[in-house]
Structure formats: structure tokens, C-alpha cells
C-alpha positions as CSV (number, residue, x, y, z in Angstrom):
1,X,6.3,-43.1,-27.8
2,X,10.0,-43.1,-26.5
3,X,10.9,-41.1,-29.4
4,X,8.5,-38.4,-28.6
5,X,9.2,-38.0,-25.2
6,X,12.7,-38.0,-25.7
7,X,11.8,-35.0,-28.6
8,X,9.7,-33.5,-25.5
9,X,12.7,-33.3,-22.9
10,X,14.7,-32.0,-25.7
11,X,12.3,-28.9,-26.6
12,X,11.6,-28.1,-23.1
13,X,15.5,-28.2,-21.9
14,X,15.6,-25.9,-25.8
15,X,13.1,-23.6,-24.4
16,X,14.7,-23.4,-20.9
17,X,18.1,-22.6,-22.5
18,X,16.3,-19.8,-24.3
19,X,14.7,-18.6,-21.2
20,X,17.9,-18.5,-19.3
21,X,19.9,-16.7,-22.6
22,X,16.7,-14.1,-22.8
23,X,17.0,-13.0,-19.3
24,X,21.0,-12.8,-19.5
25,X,22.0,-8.8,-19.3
26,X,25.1,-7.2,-20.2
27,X,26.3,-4.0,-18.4
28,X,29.0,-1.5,-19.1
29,X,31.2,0.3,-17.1
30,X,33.2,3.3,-18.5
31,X,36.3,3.4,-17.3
32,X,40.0,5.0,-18.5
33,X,43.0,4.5,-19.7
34,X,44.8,0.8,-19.2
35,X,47.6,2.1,-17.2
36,X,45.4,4.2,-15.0
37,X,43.4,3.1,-11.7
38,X,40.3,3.9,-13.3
39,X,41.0,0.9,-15.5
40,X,41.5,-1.2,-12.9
41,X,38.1,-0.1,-11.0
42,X,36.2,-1.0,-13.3
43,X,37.7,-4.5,-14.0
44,X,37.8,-5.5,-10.8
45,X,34.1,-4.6,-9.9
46,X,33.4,-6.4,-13.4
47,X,35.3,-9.3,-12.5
48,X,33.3,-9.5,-9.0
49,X,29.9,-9.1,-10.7
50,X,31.1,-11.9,-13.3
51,X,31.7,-14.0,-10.9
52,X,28.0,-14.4,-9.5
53,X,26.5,-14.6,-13.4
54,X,24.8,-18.0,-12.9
55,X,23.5,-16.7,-9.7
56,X,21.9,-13.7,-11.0
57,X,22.4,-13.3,-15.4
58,X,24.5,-10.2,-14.9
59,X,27.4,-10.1,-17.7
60,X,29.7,-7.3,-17.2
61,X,32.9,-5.4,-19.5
62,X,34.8,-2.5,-18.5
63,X,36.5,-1.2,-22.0
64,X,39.5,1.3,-21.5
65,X,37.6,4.8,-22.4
66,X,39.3,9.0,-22.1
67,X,38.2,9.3,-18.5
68,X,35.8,11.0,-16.2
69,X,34.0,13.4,-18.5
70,X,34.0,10.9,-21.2
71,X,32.2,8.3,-18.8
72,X,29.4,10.7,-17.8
73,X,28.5,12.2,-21.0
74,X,28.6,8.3,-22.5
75,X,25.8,7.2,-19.5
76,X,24.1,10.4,-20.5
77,X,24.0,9.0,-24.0
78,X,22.8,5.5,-23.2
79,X,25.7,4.5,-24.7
80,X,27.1,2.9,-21.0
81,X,26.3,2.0,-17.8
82,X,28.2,3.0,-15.4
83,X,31.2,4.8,-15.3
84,X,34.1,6.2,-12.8
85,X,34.7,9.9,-12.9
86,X,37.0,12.0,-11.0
87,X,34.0,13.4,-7.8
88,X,35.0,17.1,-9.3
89,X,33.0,15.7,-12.6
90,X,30.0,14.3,-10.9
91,X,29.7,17.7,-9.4
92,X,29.9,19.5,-12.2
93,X,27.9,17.3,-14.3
94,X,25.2,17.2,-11.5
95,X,24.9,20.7,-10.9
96,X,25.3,22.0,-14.6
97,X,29.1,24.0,-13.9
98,X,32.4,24.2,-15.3
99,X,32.4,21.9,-18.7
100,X,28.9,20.9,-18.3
101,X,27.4,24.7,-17.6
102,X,23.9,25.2,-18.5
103,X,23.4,21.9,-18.7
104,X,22.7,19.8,-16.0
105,X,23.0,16.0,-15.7
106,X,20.0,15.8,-13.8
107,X,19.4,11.9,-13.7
108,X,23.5,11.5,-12.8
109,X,23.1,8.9,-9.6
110,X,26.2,8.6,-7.3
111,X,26.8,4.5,-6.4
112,X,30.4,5.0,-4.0
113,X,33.7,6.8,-3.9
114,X,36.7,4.5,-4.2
115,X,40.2,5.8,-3.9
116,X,41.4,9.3,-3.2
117,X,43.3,11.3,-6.4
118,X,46.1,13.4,-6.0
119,X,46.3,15.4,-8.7
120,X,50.5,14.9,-9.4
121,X,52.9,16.7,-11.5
122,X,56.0,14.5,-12.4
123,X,59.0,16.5,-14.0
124,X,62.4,15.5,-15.8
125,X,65.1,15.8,-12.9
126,X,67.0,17.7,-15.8
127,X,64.3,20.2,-16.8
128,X,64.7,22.9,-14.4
129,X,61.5,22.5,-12.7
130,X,61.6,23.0,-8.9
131,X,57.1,23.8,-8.5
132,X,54.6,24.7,-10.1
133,X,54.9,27.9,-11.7
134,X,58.5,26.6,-13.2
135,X,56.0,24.6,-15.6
136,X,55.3,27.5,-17.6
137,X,57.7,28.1,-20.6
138,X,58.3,24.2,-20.7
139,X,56.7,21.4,-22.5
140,X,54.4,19.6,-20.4
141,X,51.3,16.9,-21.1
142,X,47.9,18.6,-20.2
143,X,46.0,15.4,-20.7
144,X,43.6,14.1,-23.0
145,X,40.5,16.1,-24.4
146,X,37.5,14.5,-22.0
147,X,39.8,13.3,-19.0
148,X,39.5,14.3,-15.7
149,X,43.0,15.3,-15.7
150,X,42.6,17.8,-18.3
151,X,39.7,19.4,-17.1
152,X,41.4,19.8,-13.1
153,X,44.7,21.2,-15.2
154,X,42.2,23.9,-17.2
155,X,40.7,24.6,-13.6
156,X,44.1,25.3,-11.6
157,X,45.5,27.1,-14.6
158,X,42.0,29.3,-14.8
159,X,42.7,29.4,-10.8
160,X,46.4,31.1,-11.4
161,X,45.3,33.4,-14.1
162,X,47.1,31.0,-16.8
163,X,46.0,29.0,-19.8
164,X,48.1,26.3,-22.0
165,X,49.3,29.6,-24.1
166,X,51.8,29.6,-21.4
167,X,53.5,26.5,-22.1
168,X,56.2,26.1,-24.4
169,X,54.4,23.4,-25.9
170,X,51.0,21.9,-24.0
171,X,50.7,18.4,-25.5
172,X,47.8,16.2,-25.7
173,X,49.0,12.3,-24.5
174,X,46.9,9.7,-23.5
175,X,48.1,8.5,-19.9
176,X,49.5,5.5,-21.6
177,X,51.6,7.6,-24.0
178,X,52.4,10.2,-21.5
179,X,55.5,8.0,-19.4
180,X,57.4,6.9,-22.9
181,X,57.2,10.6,-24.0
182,X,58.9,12.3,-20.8
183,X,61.2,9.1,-21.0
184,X,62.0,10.0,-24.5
185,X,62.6,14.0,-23.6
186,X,59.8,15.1,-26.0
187,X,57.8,17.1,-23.0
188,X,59.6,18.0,-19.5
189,X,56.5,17.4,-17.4
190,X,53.5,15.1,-17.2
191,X,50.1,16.0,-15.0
192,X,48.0,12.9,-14.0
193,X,44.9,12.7,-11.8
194,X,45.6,9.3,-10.2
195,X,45.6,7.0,-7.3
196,X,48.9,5.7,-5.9
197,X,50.9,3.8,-6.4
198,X,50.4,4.1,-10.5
199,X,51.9,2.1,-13.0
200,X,52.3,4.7,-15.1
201,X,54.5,7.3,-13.0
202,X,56.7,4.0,-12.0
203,X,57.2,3.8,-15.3
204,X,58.2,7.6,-15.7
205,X,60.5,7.1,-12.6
206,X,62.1,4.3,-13.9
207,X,62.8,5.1,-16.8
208,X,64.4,8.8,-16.0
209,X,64.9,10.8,-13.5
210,X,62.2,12.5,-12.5
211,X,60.8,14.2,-9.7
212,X,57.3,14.6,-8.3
213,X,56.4,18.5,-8.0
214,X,54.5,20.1,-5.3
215,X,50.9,21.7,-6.3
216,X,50.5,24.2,-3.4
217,X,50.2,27.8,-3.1
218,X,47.5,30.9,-2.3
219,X,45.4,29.6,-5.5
220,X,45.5,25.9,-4.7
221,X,44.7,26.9,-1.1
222,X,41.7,28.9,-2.4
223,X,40.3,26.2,-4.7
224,X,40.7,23.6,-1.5
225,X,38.8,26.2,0.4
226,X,36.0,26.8,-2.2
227,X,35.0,23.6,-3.3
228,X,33.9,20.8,-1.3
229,X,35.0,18.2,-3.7
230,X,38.8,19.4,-3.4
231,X,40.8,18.4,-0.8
232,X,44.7,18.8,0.1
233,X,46.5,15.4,-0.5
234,X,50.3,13.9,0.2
235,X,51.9,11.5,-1.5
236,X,53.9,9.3,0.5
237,X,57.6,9.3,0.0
238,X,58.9,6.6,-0.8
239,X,56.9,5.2,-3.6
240,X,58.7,5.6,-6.6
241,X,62.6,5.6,-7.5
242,X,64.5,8.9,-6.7
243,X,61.1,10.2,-4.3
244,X,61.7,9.8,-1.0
245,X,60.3,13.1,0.2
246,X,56.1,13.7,0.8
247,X,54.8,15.0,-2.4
248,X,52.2,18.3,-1.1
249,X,49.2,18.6,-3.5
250,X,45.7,18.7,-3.4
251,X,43.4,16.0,-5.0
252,X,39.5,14.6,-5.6
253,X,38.1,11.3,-5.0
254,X,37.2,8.9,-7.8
255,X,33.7,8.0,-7.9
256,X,31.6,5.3,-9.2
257,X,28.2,7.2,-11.0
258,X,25.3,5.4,-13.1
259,X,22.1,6.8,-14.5
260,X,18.2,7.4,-13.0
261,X,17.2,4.8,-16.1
262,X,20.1,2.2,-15.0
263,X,17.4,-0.2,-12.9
264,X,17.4,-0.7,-9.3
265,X,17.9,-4.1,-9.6
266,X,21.3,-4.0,-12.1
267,X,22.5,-1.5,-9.4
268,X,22.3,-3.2,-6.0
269,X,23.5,-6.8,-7.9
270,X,26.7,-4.6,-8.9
271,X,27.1,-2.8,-5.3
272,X,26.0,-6.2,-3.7
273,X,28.8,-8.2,-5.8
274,X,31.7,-5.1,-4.6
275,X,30.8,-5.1,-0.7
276,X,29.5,-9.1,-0.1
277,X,33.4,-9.3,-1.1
278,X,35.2,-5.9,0.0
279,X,38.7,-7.7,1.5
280,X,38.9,-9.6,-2.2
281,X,38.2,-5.7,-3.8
282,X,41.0,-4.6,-2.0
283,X,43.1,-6.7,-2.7
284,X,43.0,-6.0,-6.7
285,X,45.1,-3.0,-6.6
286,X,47.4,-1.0,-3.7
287,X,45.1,2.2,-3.6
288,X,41.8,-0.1,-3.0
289,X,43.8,-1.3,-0.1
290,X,42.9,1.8,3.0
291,X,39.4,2.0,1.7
292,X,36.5,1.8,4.2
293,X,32.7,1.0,3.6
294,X,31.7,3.8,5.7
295,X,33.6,6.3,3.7
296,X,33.1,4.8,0.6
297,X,29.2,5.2,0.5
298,X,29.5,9.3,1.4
299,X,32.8,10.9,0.5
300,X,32.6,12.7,-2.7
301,X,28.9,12.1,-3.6
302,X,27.1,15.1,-4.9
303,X,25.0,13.7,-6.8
304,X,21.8,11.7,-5.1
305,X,22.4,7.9,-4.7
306,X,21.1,5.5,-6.6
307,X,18.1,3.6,-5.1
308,X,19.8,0.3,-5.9
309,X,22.6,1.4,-4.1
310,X,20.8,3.0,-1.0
311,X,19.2,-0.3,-0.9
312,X,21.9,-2.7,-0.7
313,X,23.0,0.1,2.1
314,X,20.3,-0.5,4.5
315,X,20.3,-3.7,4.6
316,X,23.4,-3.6,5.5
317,X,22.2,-0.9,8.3
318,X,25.0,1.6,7.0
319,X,22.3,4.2,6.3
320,X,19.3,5.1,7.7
């Protein structure tokens, strides 16, 4: 009889196990490369969610992925989550323009904006290059095939009347690749959407000097004034070695996005486990640390909101 019961207990804490496993579920958030902020993003909202696993059976990974457009067209696939793309993207991909015309992303769903982008230009101090226009003729990384960063370079060069043909030589680098190679004097410039301060352009800095190069001008001015999603941006002096001046450029806002199929439920557990702790958020990387709920939850969001997310927001009476 004690053997039996004993066999009993042991099927039913079996079966509970296999209960608890069954309604485990992993998410994935696309994210960038592992030297950009994009990276961190989505490690430190995975790291949050992961935290409250026993709580709620939400497993989360952020893998290192090519960016922004990347992200989107992988939660189009099914093939992840969530993702963080650059706010130009999510407009673009919501509304069917620029990469994504004719076809509309029409179950994109906007979650928050995080930090602002500045869309920089770091030069060799010994290559000559004063602005902008000094870029063309010279060797400079345009960015990865499906990043953000290349798509906002093909946009201000369209902008100016330009294409890559007027480089000297219009490499492809990862961001992770892209520091070593100015370092190294293969290219003269590098071009990175990013939040600051980056490890990345530190590293540049450090390694040679280099300058950051003002983006500004009638065409930059125009693309500000036509396109809600663009805004002009400064980078504080100060930052990085041999850079004590304000940087003038203009810049987007980096977004967290997800899918209509993505339930409600996954949704408000991730935006639940970012704002029930928003000072520990902050704290996981310098550009997180000026962010506000109340921007956060409006800034850059073209696309509609996620109901998961609009949930969790009126609870917390932020939205109506």
C-alpha cells in the first residue's frame, strides 16, 4: 500500500512537472549587432522578462541579428518575435514605402520607443574630411545589407542626388568590423545609426584619431522637415577622445515592434517586466539612462500599438 502511494505522489509530481514544462514559452527578440545598442536592448528587456519566469513561464533570447530591416522582415516571417528597428523602418514597413514599397507590413504593432539615434559619421583625423560632402571620393563603410544604417545612408544619399558610385570605395562592414577597419586605414569613414555613448565609436576614437562629422545642410534640413520620424540631433561633446565639440546631425528613435499574431498576453508580460522595473532598465546601458515612460509609449510609433501593450498602459493610467 506504501509502495503505491509513494508510486502515486511520484506520477502526479511527474505529471505536474510536465504541466509546468508544457506551458513554458520561449520568445525572441531580434536585435543587432553585439557592439551596437540594439544588442543591448534586447538583452536587457530579455534579462528583465527572465527574471519573472517562475512567475509567469516566459523564457526569453535576444540573438545578435543585421539590424532593423532584418528584425521586421524576420517577425513578418514568424521566424521572431519581437524585434528593435530604427522608427524610420517601422514606418516604412507599416505604410508599404522606401525598401518595403508595395508591400505593406500591415500586422507590424508598435510596443515603445527607447533611445534616440543619431545618425553619426566618424572620419580618420588624417583623411581630409571636414563634412559631409568631403565623403565622396573616399572610402567609407555604408553599413550592412538589411541595417538600418544602410538603408538611412541610401536615403540621405538619394536626398543629395548621390549613390555609393560616388565613393571611392563603399564597403560593406558589420558594425562590429567597421571600428578595427578605420583603425587599420582600410576605409577613411564609418556611418553608424546608434545611441550614445557606443562602444563601437569609442573604440574607433581610441584607437585613431578620428573625428565625428556634422550631417547638416539644405537636404538634411528637407528630410527633417518632410518626415515625421526624422528629427535634428547633437551629440554631446565630450564623449569620445579627441571630440570635445557638439556633433550637429539629424537622427530616428529606436523602437521596439512585434506582430498582430504575437498574443496579447506574451506582450503585456514583456512590457509589464520593462516598466514594473524602469530605474533597473536604465541602468543597463548610458543611452537608457534620460528615457521617460511618457515618451517612451508615443515617440516614434507609426505603427498601431499592440493591445498587450495598450493594456499594460492603462492600467498604469498613461493612456486613455
Amino acid at each position: 500500500m506504501k509502495m503505491m502511494k509513494v508510486g502515486a505522489i511520484l506520477s502526479a509530481a511527474l505529471l505536474t512537472g510536465q504541466s509546468v514544462a508544457a506551458q513554458e514559452q520561449f520568445i525572441t527578440i531580434g536585435t543587432g549587432g553585439q557592439t551596437g545598442v540594439y544588442f543591448v536592448v534586447g538583452q536587457s528587456i530579455c534579462r528583465l522578462v527572465n527574471r519573472g519566469t517562475a512567475e509567469h513561464n516566459l523564457k526569453c533570447t535576444a540573438p545578435s541579428t543585421g539590424g532593423s530591416i532584418a528584425n521586421i522582415n524576420a517577425i513578418k516571417a514568424g521566424d521572431m518575435d519581437m524585434g528593435v528597428a530604427q522608427s524610420d523602418w517601422q514606418f516604412h514597413a507599416y505604410n508599404g514605402s522606401s525598401e518595403f514599397e508595395g508591400d505593406p507590413y500591415d500586422k507590424l504593432r508598435a510596443v515603445f520607443s527607447v533611445h534616440g539615434e543619431p545618425f553619426t559619421v566618424v572620419a580618420r583625423a588624417d583623411s581630409g574630411i571636414e563634412n559631409f560632402d568631403d565623403l565622396f571620393g573616399k572610402r567609407v563603410n555604408v553599413g550592412n545589407p538589411g541595417s538600418g544604417q544602410r538603408a538611412t545612408m541610401d536615403v540621405v544619399l538619394e536626398a543629395m542626388g548621390r549613390s555609393t558610385d560616388d565613393f571611392g570605395l563603399a564597403s560593406e562592414l558589420k558594425p562590429a568590423e567597421q571600428s578595427a577597419a578605420l583603425g587599420d586605414n582600410k576605409v577613411d569613414a564609418i556611418i553608424y545609426t546608434v545611441g550614445h555613448p557606443n562602444g563601437s565609436i569609442q573604440e574607433a576614437t581610441s584607437t585613431v584619431d578620428a573625428r565625428l562629422v556634422n550631417v547638416t545642410g539644405e537636404a538634411i534640413d528637407t528630410l527633417v522637415a518632410e518626415n515625421p520620424y526624422y528629427a535634428s540631433a547633437t551629440i554631446p561633446g565630450g564623449l569620445y577622445r579627441g571630440n570635445d565639440e557638439d556633433t550637429q546631425t539629424f537622427g530616428v528613435k529606436a523602437t521596439f515592434v512585434t506582430s498582430a499574431d504575437v498574443s496579447d498576453e506574451v506582450v503585456y508580460t514583456v512590457v509589464k517586466a520593462v516598466f514594473d522595473n524602469f530605474d533597473r532598465f536604465k541602468g543597463l546601458h548610458p543611452a537608457f539612462a534620460t528615457l521617460e515612460e511618457e515618451d517612451m509609449i508615443a515617440d516614434g510609433l507609426s505603427a498601431p500599438l499592440h493591445p498587450g501593450a495598450e493594456q499594460y498602459y492603462r492600467e498604469r493610467g498613461w493612456i486613455n
